[in-house]
C-alpha positions as CSV (number, residue, x, y, z in Angstrom):
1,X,0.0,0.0,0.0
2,X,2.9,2.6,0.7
3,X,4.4,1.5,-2.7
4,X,1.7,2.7,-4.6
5,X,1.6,5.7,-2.4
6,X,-1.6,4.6,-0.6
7,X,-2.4,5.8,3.0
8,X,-2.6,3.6,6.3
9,X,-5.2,3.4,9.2
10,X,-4.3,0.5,11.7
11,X,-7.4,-1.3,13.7
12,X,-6.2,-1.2,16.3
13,X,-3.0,1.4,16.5
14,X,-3.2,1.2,20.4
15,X,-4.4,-1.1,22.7
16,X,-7.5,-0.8,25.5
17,X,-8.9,-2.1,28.1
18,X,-12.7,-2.9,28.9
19,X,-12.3,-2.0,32.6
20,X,-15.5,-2.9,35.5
21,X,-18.5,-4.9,33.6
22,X,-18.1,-3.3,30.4
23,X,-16.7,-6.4,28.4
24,X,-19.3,-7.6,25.8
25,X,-20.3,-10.6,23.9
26,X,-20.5,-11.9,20.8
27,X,-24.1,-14.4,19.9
28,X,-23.3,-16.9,17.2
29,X,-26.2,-19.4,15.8
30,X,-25.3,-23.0,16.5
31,X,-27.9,-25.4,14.8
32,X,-30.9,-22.3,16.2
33,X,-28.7,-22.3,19.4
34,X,-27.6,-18.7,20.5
35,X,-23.7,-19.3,21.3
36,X,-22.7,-16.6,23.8
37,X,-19.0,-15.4,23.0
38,X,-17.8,-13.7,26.2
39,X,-15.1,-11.0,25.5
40,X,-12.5,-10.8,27.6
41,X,-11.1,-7.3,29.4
42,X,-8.0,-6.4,27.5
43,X,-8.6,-5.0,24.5
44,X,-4.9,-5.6,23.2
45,X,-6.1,-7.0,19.9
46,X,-2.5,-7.7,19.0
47,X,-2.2,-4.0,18.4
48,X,1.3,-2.6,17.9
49,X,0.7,-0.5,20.8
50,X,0.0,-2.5,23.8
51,X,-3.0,-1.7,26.3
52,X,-0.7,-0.4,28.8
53,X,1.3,1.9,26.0
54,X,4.2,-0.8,25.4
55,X,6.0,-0.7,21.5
56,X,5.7,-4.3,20.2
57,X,7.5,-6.1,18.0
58,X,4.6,-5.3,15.6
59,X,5.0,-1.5,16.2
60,X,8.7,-1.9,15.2
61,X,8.1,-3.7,11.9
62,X,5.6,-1.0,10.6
63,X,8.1,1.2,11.6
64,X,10.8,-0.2,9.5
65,X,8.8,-0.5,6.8
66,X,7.5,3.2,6.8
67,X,10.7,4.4,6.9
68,X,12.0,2.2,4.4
69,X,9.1,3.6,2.3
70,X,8.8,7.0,3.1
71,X,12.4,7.8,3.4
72,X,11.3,9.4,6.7
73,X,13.0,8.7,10.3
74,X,10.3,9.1,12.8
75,X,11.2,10.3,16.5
76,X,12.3,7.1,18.8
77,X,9.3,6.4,20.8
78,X,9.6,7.7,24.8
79,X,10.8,5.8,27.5
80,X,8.7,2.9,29.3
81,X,6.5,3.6,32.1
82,X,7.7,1.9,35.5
83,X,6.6,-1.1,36.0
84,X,6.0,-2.8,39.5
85,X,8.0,-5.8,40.7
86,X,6.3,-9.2,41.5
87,X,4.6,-9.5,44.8
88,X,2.5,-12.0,46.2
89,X,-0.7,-11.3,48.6
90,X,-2.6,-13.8,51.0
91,X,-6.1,-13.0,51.9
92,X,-6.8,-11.8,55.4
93,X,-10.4,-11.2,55.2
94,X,-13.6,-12.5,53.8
95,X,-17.5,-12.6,54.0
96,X,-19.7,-15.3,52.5
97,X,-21.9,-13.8,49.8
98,X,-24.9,-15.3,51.5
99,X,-24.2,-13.3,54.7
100,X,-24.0,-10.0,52.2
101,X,-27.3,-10.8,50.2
102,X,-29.3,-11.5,53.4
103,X,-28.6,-7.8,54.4
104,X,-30.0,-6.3,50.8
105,X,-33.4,-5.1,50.3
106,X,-35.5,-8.5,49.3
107,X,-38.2,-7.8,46.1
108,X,-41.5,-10.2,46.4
109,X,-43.0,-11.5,43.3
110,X,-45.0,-14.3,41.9
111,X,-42.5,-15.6,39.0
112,X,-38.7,-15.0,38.8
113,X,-37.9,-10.9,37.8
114,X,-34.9,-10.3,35.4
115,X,-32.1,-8.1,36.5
116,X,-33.6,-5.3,34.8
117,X,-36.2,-5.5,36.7
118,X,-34.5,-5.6,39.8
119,X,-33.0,-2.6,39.0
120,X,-29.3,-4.6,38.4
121,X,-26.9,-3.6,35.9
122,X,-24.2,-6.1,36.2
123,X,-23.5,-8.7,39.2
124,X,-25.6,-11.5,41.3
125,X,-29.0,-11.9,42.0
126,X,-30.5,-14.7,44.4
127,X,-33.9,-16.3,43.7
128,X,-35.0,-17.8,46.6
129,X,-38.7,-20.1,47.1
130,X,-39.5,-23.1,48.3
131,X,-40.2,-26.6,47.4
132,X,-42.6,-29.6,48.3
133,X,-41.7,-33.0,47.6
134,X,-40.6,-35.2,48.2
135,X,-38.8,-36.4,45.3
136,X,-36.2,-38.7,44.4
137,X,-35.3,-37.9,41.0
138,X,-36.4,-34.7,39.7
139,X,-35.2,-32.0,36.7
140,X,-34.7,-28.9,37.7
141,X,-34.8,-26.0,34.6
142,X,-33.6,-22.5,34.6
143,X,-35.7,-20.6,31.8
144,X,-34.1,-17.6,30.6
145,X,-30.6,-18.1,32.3
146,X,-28.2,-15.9,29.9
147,X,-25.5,-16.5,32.5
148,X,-24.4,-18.6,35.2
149,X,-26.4,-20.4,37.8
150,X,-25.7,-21.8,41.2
151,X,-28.2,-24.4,42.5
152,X,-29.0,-24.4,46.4
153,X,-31.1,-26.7,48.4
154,X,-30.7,-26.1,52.0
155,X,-27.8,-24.0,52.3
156,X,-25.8,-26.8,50.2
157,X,-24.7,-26.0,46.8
158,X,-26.1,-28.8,44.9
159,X,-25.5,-28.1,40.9
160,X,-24.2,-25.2,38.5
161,X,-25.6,-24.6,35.3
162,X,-24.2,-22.6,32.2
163,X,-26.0,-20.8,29.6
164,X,-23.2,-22.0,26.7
165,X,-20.8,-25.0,27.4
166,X,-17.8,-22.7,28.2
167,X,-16.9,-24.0,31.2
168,X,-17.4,-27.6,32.9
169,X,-18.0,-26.3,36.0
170,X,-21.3,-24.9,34.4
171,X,-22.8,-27.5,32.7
172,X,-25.8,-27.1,29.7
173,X,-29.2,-28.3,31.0
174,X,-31.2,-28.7,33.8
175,X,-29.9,-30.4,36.8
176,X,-31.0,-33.7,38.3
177,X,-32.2,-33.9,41.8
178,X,-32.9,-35.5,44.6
179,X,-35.3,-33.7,46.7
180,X,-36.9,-33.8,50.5
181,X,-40.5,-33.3,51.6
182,X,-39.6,-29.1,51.9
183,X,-37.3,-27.5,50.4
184,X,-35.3,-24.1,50.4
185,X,-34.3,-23.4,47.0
186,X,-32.1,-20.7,46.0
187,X,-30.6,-20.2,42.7
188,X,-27.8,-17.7,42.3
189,X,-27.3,-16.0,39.1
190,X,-24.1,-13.9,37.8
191,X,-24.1,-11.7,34.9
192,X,-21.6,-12.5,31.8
193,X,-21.0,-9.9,29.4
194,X,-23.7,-8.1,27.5
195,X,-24.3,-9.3,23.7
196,X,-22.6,-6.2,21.9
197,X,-24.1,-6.6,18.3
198,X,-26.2,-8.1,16.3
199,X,-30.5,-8.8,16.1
200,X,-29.7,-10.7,19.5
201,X,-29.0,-7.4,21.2
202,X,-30.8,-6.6,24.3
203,X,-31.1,-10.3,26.2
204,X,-32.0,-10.2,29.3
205,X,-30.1,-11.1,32.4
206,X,-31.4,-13.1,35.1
207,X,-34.4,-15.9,35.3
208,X,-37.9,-16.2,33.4
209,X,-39.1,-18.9,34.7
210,X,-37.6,-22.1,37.3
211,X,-39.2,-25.2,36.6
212,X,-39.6,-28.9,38.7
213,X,-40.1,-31.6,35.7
214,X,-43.3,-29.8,34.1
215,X,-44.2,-27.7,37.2
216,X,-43.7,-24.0,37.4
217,X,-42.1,-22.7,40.7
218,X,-44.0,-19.7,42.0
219,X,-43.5,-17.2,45.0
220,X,-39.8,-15.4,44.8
221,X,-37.9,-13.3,47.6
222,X,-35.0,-11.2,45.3
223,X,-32.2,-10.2,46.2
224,X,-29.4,-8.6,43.9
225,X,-25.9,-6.9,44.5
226,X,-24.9,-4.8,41.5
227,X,-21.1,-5.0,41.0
228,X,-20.6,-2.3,38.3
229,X,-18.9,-0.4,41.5
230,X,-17.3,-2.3,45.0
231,X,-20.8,-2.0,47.7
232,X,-20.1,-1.7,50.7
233,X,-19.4,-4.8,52.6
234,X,-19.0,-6.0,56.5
235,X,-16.4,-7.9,57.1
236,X,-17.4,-9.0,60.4
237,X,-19.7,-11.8,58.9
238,X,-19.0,-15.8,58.5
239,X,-16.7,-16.2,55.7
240,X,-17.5,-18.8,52.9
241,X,-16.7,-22.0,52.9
242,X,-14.3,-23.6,50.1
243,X,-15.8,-23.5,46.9
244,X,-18.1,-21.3,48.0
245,X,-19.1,-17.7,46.6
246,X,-18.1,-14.5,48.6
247,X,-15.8,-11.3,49.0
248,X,-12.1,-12.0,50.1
249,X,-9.9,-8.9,50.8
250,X,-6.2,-8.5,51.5
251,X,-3.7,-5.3,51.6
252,X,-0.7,-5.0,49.1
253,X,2.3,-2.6,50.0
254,X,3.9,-0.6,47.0
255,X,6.6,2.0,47.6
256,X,5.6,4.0,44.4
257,X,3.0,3.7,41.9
258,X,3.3,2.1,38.7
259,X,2.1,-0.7,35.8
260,X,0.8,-3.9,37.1
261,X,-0.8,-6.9,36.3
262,X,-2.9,-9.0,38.7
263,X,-3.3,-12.7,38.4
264,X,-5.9,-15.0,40.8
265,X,-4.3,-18.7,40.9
266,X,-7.0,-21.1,41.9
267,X,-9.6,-18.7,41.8
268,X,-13.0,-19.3,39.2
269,X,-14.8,-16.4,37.8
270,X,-15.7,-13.1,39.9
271,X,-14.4,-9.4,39.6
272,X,-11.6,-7.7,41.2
273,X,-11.3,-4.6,43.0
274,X,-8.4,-2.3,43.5
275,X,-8.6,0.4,45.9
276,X,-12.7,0.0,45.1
277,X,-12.0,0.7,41.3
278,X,-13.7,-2.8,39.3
279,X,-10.8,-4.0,37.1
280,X,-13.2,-6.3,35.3
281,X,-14.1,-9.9,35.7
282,X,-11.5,-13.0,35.6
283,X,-12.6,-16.3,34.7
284,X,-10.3,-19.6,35.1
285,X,-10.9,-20.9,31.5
286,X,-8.9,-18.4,30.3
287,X,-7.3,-17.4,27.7
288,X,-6.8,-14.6,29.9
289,X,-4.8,-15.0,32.9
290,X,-3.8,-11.2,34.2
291,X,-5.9,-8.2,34.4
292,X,-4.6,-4.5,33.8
293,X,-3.7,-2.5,36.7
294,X,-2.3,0.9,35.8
295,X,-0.6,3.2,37.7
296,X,-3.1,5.2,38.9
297,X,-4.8,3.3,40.6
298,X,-2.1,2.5,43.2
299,X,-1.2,4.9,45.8
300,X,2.0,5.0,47.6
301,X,1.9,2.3,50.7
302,X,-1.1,0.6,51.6
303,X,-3.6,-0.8,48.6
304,X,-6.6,-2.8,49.1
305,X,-7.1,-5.5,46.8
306,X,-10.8,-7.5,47.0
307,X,-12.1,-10.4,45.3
308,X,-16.0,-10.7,44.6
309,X,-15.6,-15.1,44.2
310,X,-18.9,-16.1,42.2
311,X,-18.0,-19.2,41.2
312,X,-16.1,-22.4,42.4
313,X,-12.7,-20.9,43.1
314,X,-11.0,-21.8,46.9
315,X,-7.8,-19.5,45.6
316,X,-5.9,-18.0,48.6
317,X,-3.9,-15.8,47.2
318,X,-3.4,-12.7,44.6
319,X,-0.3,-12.1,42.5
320,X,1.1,-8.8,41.3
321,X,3.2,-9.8,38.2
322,X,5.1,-7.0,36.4
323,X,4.5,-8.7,32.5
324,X,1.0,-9.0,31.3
325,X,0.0,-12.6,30.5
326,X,-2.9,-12.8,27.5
327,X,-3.5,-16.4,26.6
């Protein structure tokens, strides 16, 4: 294209990053099944400007070849930001996310209300009714669900359900269970990315409808936690117990600000918090294993780091690497 004296626009010249809830989805038709496609934070799209302002290799080749076009030496590009060294941080604190529901505002209503409804952006709802049985084998279906699903009987998780077959800890379908004469059931749902594009724009979050074999399950108590923003949270309540979902909190010392990435070995799917700022949401399947942390969001000294666990995860531990690690 410079050879014949064309002009150049790169998609994507410089890297970004999809900070809090605001990483998408893509909806692809499988057979008349809608396909969610989660997208992940970083918006690095192999641009030859990284997401935190790093030259590639990329952003060197297009430089060689403009100059060997143009006859032009451009300016060398500035000096690289600091970046923090590697630290590792154990959780001190945390709060079962069942302690922190029961303390929100509880909405009453005859069938299952979407997240829109609940007034929810992005974040967790809990359905909670009841059930009469008994029953010793009996298919539970969650109508609706455009995101993930935690089955409770009792207090005891009992099943997870996915809306696509992303991850094995979220299964496709309904669930098969065994059940007493009465029954507390509460299903958890957490949001997944918004579908960006396309005639499936606009699906809703959240239940329409929970079913027992054929039977419709009526009477809900609601209550959701939006985590576009950190609520505020006790930390005086019954943490979770392992594998369970909840907030887990620890302190990171940094002498002065600077790049980071943060990584959560043996963690599931959830958001992280830094100094109450939503970095976005991690998710063990990957491909992405680090989330963005730029310097301005650290201060000098003491940083507060806190994990919102939805899923399966028992990790202990958070890990400040100074290189980014995409998949």
């Amino acid at each position: 294209m410079l050879a014949a004296g064309r002009s150049v626009n790169f998609y994507m010249a410089h890297g970004g990053t999809s900070f809090g809830v605001w990483a998408g989805a893509n909806a692809v038709e499988d057979g008349g099944t809608v396909v969610l496609q989660p997208t992940v934070s970083s918006y690095d799209y192999d641009a030859p400007i990284a997401e935190d302002g790093t030259p590639t290799a990329k952003f060197g080749a297009f430089r060689d070849v403009i100059i060997a076009h143009t006859g032009n030496t451009p300016p060398e590009p500035p000096p690289l930001p600091p970046r923090l060294p590697a630290a590792t941080a154990a959780v001190t604190e945390s709060v079962s996310l069942a302690t922190v529901l029961d303390r929100r505002p509880v909405i009453t209503s005859a069938t299952p209300r979407s997240f829109e409804e609940l007034g929810v952006h992005q974040g967790v709802v809990r359905y909670r009714t009841r059930v009469a049985g008994p029953y010793p084998e009996a298919s539970l279906s969650l109508d609706g669900l455009a995101d993930l699903g935690t089955v409770i009987i009792d207090g005891r998780i009992r099943s997870r359900v996915g809306r696509s077959a992303l991850d094995d800890q979220f299964p496709v379908g309904p669930s098969t269970l065994e059940l007493a004469e009465e029954n507390a059931l509460d299903v958890l749902v957490s949001s997944l990315g918004r579908i960006n594009f396309g005639r499936h724009l606009g699906d809703s979050k959240g239940l329409a409808a929970i079913r027992l074999d054929f039977q419709h399950l009526h009477g809900y108590q609601q209550a959701g936690l939006d985590l576009t923003e950190l609520p505020e949270l006790d930390w005086s309540g019954p943490a979770p117990a392992a594998g369970e979902p909840g907030f887990h909190r620890t302190m990171i010392d940094i002498a002065t600000p600077g790049d980071g990435f943060l990584a959560l070995p043996g963690w599931h799917h959830g958001y992280l918090f830094l100094n109450g700022f939503n970095l976005g949401r991690y998710w063990s399947i990957g491909p992405q294993r680090t989330l963005y942390a730029p310097a301005p969001l650290w201060r000098p000294g003491s940083n507060e780091l806190v994990v919102a666990e939805l899923g399966a995860g028992s990790g202990s531990v958070i890990e400040l690497r100074s290189e980014p690690d995409l998949g």
